[in-house]
Every structure is written in structure tokens, then in C-alpha cells.
N, C-alpha and C positions, 0 to 999 in steps of 0.2 A: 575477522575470520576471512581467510584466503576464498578465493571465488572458489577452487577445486572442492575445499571442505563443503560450501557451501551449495553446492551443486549435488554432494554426496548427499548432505542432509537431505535435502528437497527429495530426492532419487529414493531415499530412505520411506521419507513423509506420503511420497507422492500416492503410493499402492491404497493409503488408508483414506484418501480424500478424493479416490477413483469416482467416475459416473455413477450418480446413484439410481437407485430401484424407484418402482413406483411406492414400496414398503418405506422407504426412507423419505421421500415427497411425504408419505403421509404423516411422517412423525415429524416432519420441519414442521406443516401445518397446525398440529399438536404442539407442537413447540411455540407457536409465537397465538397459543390460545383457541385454535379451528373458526378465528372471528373473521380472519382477513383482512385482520388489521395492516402484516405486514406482507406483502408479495415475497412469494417464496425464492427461494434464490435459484436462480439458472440454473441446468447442469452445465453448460458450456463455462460458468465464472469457478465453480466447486475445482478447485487445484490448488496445487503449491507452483508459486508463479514466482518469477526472477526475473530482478529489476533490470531492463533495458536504458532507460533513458532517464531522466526527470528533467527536463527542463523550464523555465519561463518564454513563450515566443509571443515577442512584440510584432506592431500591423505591419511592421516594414520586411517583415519574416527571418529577422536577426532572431537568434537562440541564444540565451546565458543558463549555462548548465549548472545550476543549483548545488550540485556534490561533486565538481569538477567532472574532468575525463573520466568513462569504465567507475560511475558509481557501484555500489552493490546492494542489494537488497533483497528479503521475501518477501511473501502477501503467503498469507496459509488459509484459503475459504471451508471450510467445513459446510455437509448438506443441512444444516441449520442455519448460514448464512452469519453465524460466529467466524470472525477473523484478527486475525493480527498482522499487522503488521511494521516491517522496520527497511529502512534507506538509510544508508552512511558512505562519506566519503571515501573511496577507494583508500586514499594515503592522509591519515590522521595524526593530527600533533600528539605524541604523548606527556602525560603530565610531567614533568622536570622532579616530583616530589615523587614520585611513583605511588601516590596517595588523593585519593578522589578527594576529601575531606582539607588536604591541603594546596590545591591549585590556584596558579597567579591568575588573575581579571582575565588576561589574553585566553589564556587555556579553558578557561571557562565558558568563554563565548565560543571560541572554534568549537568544546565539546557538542555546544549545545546550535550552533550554524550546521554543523558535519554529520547531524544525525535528527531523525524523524521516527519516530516510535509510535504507533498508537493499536489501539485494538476495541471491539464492537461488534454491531452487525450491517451485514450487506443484503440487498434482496434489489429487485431490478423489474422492471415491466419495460414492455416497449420498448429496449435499447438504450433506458434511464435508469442509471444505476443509485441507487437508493441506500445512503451510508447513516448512520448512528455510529457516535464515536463514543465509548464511555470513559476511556481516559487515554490522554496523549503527552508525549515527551515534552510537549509544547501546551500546556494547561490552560490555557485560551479555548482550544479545544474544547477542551475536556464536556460533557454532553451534548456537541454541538452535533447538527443534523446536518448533511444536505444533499443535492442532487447532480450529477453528472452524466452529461452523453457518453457511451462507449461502443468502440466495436472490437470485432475480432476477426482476425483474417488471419487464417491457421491458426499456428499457436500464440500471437500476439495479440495483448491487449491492448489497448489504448484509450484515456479518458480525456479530458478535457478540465479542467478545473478556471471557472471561470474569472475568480477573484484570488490568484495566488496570496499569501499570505507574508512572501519572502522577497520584498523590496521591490516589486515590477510596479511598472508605470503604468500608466492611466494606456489602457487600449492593451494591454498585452493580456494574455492566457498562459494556464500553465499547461503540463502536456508530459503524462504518463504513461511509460510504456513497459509494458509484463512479456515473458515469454512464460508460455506453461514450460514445466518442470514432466519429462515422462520418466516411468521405471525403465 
């Protein structure tokens, strides 16, 4: 999807995932049971947000950009702290077969290096953002839990991921960054 489309989308999306009420705080709370089990999610994270960055950055502060130059991506947070999320390579090999079902070894791997999918919930306290995954592109995943620092300074996110998962060395982080999406 062309970044214009995808910026349409989000501009589309964005009015429905606006600042929510104290009426909607109540029903997240309602929503994950009124035990407090899970902290409810920010209104500052609740947006359709557009992938700036992803990178891996080792101690020496070299960057290896995970989805090449000008990746693309959403994050869509709903005031229930349900999201989804997808990151893909700007410029993707297509299959040679024009067929998912019939792709060479090569094609197979790029589909699956070139793209990151997953969806769950989010909720944050203290500037620690609190992720459940229930299932990802990358099935390793798939219910894993865990925790990451973030901030926000304007409309940018930024997280921190402490243990990348995509071939970084011993001492590097990885390092994600969102722009909100406005109407």
C-alpha cells in the first residue's frame, strides 16, 4: 500500500480512535473485568499512528534499519487498549508465481523478513507500556507478553525494545518510532 493510501486510511480511521471520555475510561475498565487487572490504556497512546523508524541501535550508536529506508506501517490503539498492528518494507520482492501457495525459498523468506504483523492489547502506567500479543506474523509470538519504556514528544512515539528479535548483537536495542495520524 502506497504511503498516500495509507495515510488516507489512518485520516479515515483516526476521527473513530479520537480522545476518549471519562464514559469510555469506564467501559475499558469494564472491559478488562473493573478488577484492575490490566491498567487502562492512556488517552495520549489511543490513535492510528504511522511508522517512522524501526530500527536495531547497537552501544556504538550505529542504526541497521530492520525494513530498509522509508519503512511503512500502522499501529490502530482503540479506548480498550485492543490494537493491531503491521510494518513492511517500503520496496518488496513480488512472488515470480504471482501465487502465495507457489513461492521460491528466497521469496518466502523476504515475505516473511519484509513484514511484521501482530495484534492484542496495550495498557501502560508510569511511561511503561504494557503489550499482550495474541497472535503475530512471527508465531514465536504468538501469546507472548511484555514490557517497554516510551515517550512522547508531540505527535511522536517512541519505544524501546530491549531484546530485538531480528538478528542484533549482544548489547544493541531496538527502537520504534510512531507519528500520530490527525483528521
Amino acid at each position: 500500500m502506497s504511503r498516500a493510501k495509507l495515510l488516507l486510511l489512518a485520516a479515515f480511521l483516526a476521527p473513530m480512535l479520537a480522545p476518549i471520555t471519562a464514559a469510555a475510561q469506564d467501559a475499558a475498565m469494564k472491559h478488562s473485568g473493573g478488577t484492575g487487572d490490566h491498567a487502562l490504556v492512556p488517552r495520549e497512546l489511543i490513535s492510528a499512528w504511522t511508522l517512522v523508524r524501526c530500527d536495531n541501535v547497537y552501544p556504538d550508536g550505529r542504526r541497521v534499519e530492520l525494513y530498509g529506508p522509508h519503512p511503512e506501517g500502522m499501529w490502530l490503539i482503540d479506548a480498550q487498549g485492543d490494537y493491531m498492528m503491521q510494518i513492511v518494507r517500503a520496496k518488496r520482492m513480488p512472488f515470480a508465481a504471482n501465487d502465495k501457495s507457489r513461492g521460491t525459498p528466497d521469496e518466502y523468506r523476504a515475505a516473511s523478513m519484509d513484514s511484521n504483523a501482530h495484534f492484542g492489547h496495550v495498557s501502560a502506567d508510569a511511561k511503561v507500556m504494557h503489550t499482550q500479543i495474541l497472535h503475530a506474523s512471527f508465531p514465536n509470538w504468538d501469546g507472548k507478553s511484555g514490557d517497554s519504556g516510551y515517550t512522547i514528544n508531540g505527535d511522536e512515539l517512541t519505544y524501546r525494545v530491549a531484546k530485538p528479535s531480528s538478528g542484533a548483537a549482544e548489547g544493541a536495542h531496538g527502537e520504534v518510532v510512531w507519528r500520530r495520524v490527525h483528521s
